[in-house]
C-alpha positions in Angstrom: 0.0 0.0 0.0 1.6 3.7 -0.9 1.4 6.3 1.0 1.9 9.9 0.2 4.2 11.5 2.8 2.8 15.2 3.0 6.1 17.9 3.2 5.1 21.5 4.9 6.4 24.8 3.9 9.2 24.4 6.4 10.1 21.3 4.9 11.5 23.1 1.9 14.5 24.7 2.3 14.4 27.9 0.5 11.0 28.7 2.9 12.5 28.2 6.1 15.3 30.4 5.1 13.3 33.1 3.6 11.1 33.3 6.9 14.7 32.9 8.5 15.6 36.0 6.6 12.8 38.0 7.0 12.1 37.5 11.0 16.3 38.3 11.7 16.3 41.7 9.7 13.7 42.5 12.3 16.3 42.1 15.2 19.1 43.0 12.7 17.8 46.5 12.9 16.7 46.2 16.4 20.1 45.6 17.5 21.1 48.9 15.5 19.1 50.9 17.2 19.9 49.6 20.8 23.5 50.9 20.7 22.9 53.9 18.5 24.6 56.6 21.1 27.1 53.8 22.4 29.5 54.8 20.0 28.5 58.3 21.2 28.9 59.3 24.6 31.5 61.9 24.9 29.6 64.2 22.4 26.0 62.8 24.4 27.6 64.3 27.6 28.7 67.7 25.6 25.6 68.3 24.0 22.8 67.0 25.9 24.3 68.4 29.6 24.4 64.0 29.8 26.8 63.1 33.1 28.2 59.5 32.8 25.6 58.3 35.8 22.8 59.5 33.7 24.1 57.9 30.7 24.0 54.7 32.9 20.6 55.0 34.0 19.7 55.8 30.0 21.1 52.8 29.1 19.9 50.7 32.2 16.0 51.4 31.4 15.8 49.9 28.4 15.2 46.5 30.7 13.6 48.3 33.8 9.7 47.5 32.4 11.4 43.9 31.7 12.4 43.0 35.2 9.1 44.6 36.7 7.2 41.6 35.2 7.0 42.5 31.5 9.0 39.8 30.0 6.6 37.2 31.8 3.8 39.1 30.4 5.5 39.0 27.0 5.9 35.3 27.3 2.3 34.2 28.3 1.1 36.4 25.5 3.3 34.5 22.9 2.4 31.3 24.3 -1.3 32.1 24.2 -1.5 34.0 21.3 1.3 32.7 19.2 3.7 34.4 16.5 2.1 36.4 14.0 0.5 38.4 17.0 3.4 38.8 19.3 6.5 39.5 16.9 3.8 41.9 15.1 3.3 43.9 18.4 6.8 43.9 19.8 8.1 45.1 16.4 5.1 48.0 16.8 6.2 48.6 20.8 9.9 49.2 19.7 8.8 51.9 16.6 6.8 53.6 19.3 9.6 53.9 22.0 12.1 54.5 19.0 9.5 57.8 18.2 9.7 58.9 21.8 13.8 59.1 21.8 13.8 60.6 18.7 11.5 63.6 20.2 13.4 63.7 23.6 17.3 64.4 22.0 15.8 67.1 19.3 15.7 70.5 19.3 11.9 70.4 19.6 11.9 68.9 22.5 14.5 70.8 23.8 13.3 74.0 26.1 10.2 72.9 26.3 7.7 73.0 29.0 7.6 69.2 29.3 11.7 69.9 29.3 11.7 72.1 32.1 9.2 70.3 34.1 11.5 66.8 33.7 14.3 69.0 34.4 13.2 70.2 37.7 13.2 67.2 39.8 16.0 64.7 39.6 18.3 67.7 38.7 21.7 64.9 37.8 19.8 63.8 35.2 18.1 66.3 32.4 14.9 66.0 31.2 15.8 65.0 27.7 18.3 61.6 29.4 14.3 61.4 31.2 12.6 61.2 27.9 14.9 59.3 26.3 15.2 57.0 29.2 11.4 55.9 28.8 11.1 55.9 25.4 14.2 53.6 25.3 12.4 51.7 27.8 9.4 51.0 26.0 11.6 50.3 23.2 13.2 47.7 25.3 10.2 46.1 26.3 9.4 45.6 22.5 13.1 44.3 21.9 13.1 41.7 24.1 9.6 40.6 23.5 11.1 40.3 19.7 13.7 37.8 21.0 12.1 35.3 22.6 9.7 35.7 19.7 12.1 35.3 17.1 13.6 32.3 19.4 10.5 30.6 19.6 10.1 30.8 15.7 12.9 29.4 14.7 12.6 26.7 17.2 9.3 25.7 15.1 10.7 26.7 11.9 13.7 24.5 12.1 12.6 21.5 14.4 14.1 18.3 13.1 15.9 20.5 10.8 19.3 23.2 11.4 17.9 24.8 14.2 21.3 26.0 15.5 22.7 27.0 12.3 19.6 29.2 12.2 19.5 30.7 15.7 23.4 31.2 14.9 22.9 33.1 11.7 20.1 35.1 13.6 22.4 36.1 16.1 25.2 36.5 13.6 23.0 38.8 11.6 22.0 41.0 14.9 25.9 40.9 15.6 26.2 42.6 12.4 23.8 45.2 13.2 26.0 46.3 16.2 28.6 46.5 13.6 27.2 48.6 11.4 25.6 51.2 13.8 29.7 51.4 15.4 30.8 52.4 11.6 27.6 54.5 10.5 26.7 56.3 13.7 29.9 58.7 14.1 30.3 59.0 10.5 26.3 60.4 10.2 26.8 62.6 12.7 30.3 63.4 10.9 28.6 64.3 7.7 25.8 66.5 9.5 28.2 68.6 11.3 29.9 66.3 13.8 27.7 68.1 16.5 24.1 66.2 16.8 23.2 63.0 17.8 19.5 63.3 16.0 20.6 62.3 12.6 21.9 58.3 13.8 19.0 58.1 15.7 16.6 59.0 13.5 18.2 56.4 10.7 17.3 54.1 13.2 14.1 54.5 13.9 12.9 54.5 9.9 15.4 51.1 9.9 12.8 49.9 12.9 9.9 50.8 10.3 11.5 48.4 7.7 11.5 45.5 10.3 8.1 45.6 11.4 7.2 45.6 7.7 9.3 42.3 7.3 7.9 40.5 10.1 4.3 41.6 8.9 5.4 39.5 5.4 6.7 36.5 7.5 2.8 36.4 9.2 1.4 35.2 5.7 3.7 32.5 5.5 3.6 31.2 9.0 -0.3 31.5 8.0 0.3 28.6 5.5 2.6 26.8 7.7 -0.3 26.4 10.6 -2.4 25.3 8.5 -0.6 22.5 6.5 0.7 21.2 10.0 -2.9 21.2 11.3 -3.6 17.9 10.3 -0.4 16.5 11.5 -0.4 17.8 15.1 3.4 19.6 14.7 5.1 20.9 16.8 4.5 24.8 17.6 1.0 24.9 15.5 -0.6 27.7 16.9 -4.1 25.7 17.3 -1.9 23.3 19.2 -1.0 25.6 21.9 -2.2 24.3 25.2 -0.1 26.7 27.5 -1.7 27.2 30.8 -0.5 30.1 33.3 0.3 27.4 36.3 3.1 25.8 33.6 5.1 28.9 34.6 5.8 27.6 38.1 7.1 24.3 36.4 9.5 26.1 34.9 10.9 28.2 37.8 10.9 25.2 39.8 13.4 23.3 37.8 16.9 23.7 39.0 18.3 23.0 35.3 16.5 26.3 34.2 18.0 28.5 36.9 21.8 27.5 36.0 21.0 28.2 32.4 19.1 31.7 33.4 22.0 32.5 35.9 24.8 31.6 33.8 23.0 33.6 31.0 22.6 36.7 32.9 26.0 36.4 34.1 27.3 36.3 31.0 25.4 39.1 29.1 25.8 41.5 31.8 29.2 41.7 31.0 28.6 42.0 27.3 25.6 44.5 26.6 26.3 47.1 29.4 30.2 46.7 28.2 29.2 47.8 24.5 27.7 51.0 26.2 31.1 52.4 27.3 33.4 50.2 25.5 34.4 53.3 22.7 34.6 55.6 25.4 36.9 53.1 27.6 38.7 52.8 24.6 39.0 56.8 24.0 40.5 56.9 26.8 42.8 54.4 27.5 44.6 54.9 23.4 43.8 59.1 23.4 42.2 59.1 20.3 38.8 60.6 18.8 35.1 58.6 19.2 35.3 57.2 15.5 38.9 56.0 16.0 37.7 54.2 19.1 34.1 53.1 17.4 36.6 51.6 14.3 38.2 49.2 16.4 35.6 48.2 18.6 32.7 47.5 16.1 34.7 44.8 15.1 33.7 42.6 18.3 30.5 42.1 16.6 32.2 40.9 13.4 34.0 38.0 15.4 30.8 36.8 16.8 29.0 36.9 13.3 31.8 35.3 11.5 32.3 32.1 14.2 28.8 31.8 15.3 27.3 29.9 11.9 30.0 27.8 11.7 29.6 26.9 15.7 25.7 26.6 15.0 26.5 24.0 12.3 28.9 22.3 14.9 26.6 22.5 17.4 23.8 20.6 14.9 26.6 18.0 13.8 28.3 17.3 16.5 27.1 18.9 20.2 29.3 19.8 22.8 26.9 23.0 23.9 27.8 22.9 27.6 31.7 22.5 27.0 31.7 25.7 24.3 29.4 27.7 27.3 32.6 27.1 29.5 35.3 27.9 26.5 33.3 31.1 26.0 33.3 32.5 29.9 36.7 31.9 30.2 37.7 34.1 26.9 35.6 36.8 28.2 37.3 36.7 31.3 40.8 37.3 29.7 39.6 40.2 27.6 38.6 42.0 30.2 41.1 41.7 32.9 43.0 42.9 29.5 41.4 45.6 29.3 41.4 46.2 33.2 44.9 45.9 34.0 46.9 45.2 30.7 46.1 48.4 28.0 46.1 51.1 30.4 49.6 50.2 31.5 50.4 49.3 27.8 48.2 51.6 25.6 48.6 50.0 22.3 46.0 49.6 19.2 47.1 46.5 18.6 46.2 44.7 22.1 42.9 46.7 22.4 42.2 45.1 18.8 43.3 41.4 19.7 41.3 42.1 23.1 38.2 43.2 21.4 38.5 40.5 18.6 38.8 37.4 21.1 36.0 39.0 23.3 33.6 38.4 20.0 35.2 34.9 19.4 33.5 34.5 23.2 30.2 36.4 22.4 30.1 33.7 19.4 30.7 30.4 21.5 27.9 31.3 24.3 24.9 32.3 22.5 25.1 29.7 19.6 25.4 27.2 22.4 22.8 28.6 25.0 19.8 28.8 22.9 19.4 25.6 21.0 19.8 24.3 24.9 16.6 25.6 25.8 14.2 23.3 23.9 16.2 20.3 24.8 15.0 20.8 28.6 11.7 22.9 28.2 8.1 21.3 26.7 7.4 22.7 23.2 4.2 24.2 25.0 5.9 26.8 27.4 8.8 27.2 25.2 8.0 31.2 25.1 7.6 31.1 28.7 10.8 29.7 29.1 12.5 32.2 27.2 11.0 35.0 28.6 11.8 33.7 31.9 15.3 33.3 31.3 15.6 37.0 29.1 13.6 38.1 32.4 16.5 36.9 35.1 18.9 38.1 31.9 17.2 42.1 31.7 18.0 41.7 35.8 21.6 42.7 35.1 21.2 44.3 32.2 19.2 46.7 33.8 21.6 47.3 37.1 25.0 47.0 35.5 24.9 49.9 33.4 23.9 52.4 36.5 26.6 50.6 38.4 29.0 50.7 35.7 27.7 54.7 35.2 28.5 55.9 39.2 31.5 53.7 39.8 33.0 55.7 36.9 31.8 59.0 38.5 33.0 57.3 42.1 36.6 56.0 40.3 37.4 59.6 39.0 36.8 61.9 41.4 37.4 65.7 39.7 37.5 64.3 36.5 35.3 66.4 34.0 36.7 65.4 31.2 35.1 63.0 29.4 38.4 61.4 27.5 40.2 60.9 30.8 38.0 58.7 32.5 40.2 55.6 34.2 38.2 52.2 33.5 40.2 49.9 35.8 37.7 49.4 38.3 34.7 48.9 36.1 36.7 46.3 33.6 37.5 44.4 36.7 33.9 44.3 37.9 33.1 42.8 34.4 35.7 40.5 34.5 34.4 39.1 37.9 30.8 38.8 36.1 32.6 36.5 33.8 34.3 34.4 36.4 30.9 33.9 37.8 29.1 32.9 34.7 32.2 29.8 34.7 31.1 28.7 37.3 28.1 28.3 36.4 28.6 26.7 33.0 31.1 23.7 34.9 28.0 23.6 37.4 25.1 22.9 34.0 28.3 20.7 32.6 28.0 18.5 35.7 24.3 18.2 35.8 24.0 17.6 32.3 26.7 14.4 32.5 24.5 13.4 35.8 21.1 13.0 34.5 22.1 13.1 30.6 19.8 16.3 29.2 21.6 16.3 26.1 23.2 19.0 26.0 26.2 17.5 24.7 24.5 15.8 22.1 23.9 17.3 18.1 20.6 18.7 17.5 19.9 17.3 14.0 17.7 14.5 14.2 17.2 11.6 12.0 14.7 12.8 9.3 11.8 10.2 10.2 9.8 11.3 7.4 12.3 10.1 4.7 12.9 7.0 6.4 9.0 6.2 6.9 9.4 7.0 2.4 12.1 4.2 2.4 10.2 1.9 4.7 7.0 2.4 2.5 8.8 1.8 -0.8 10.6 -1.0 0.7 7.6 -2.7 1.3 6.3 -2.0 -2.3 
């Protein structure tokens, strides 16, 4: 007897890569616009009146709404309403906030009586870091809502298939984006001038525009997916959802999940808050201009995109995932006790460039690892939950370590108004013991993982069961 073995959209290569395509340019452009002013603070603190706390806090709210309970919000709404519907409104959430920074750093906003009413509490920090605080905050709560979106998408897009090759290229593409807001953001503000920061951001936010557009495109196809997978009960069909709020306890009750969210925010809280005073760290340690200093550091990114495919395709072949989580925390610990104790004494391109290049070898070897973990220990179900949960414990740190990283530079250089002679020691060395942490805690998941065998070592390409049932069946013939 024949049978016809049915193939769904994501079945055929060139779809899952299109949607693959289309739901990463949303993040691509996402990541642009989340370190838009890194690259800028010196001239953010001579134009805006900006001190570097209130650059910290700036950079700290983008997470604030997150660790308030947003993110676990954000995950029950994807796992209850699916897809289409969240990556459509967290795309639409990070426009808004993007509007609302855009306003705050113009000369609109500027003198206004909104202004000088933010102005006149909170006096360290102007009204316009205010604004743009809470619009970057609202942009953040869209941001992260897009990740474990996207996250969840791929997972459904790519089950059975090269799941970490695609979460790799995602985050290779993202990694990109930091790239290319290091090299365009001084040069905009370059060509207008070389005394605004309104022209890179507002770039940014029409990019934003673009991505939303993409992810609208990728609903239709998703569409078509659900519906071809409806009769075969797949995995991550949206009329298959059966999420219930109570599965959220299940998940913060397993001690696997808290090593993987602690190690996680651990590690990313000495990355992301790092990229917000990494060109000025730079500036000052090798005295040279913001672009000089934005020209060697935008190439961290560029490690991490270039490695992170190729360790996704690893990673799908051959596993290892808890054993690159370790290699990863201890590179990230060398660059930063580099840059702590080794180019201030030794201020040379060169080693700020081999620094910054092995840091993005580590910021490859962690994420393409980490992610494809997660839906080897969580039910398909609460998958978005999961995420959420751990981004949640992640925006933790990323919320506090920038305002800590903001007044122990104030409290480091006492006197110092100058914004090119800051001293970085301390703060580099309270990254580096962020790193030394996150070790631990990836020899701690190595241990477990050997103990009760989650798989975690293991490749993530599986057999392709509907071939061999089309071998068996002709076999038979």
């Amino acid at each position: 007897m024949t049978e016809t073995i049915k193939k769904t959209l994501r079945d055929h290569a060139w779809a899952r890569w299109l949607a693959l395509v289309l739901v990463a340019s949303m993040m691509f452009f996402a990541y642009m616009f989340v370190d838009v002013m890194s690259p800028l603070q010196s001239l953010v603190e001579s134009q805006l009146g900006w001190s570097p706390s209130a650059f910290g806090y700036y950079a700290g709210a983008e997470y604030i709404l997150n660790v308030f309970g947003f993110l676990i919000i954000a995950g029950i709404i994807l796992d209850k309403m699916g897809i289409r519907f969240t990556g459509v409104l967290s795309a639409s959430v990070m426009f808004v906030g993007a509007v609302i920074k855009l306003y705050a750093i113009s000369d609109y906003f500027a003198g206004s009586s909104l202004d000088i009413w933010l102005s006149s509490w909170w006096v360290d920090m102007p009204g316009s870091a205010k604004l743009a605080a809470f619009g970057f905050m609202i942009f953040g709560c869209g941001c992260e809502m897009a990740g474990i979106t996207v996250s969840k998408t791929l997972a459904k897009w790519f089950e059975g298939h090269e799941m970490a090759l695609a979460m790799g290229l995602e985050m290779a593409l993202a990694r990109v984006g930091v790239w290319a807001i290091f090299t365009v953001s001084p040069r905009l503000v370059n060509a207008f001038g070389g005394s605004t920061v309104v022209t890179p951001v507002a770039f940014c936010t029409l990019l934003l525009l673009i991505g939303l557009i993409s992810y609208i495109v990728f609903t239709f196809m998703d569409t078509r997916l659900d519906h071809e997978m409806a009769s075969e009960k797949a995995f991550g069909s949206e009329e298959d959802e059966e999420f219930k709020v109570g599965d959220v306890g299940k998940i913060l009750s397993s001690k696997l999940f808290w090593v993987i969210a602690m190690l996680c925010v651990l590690y990313y809280s000495a990355i992301f808050p790092f990229q917000r005073f990494a060109t000025n760290m730079l500036q000052c340690n090798l005295d040279m201009s913001e672009q000089q200093a934005a020209d060697i550091f935008r190439w961290f990114p560029i490690g991490a995109a270039a490695l992170t495919p190729f360790l996704g395709y690893f990673l799908d072949k051959c596993g290892r995932g808890a054993s690159i989580l370790i290699a990863g925390a201890i590179l990230m610990i060398i660059c930063h006790l580099t840059f702590a104790l080794v180019l201030p004494s030794y201020p040379q391109t060169w080693i700020a460039f081999s620094a910054i290049i092995v840091l993005g070898i580590s910021f490859s070897l962690v994420p393409a690892a980490l992610w494809p973990s997660v839906p080897k220990i969580m039910e398909a179900r609460y998958l978005g939950s999961a995420y959420s949960l751990i981004f949640w414990v992640q925006n933790i740190g990323l919320s506090l370590f920038p305002i800590l990283i903001g007044n122990v530079l104030v409290w480091s250089n006492p006197g110092v108004d100058d914004p090119t002679k800051y001293n970085y020691t301390v703060p580099m060395l309270l990254f580096a013991s962020l790193g030394v942490l996150a070790l631990i805690f990836g020899i701690w998941l190595l241990i477990l993982n050997k103990k009760h065998g989650y798989g975690l070592e293991e490749p993530n390409i599986k057999p392709n069961v509907k071939a061999e049932i089309a071998e068996t069946l002709s076999a038979e013939e």
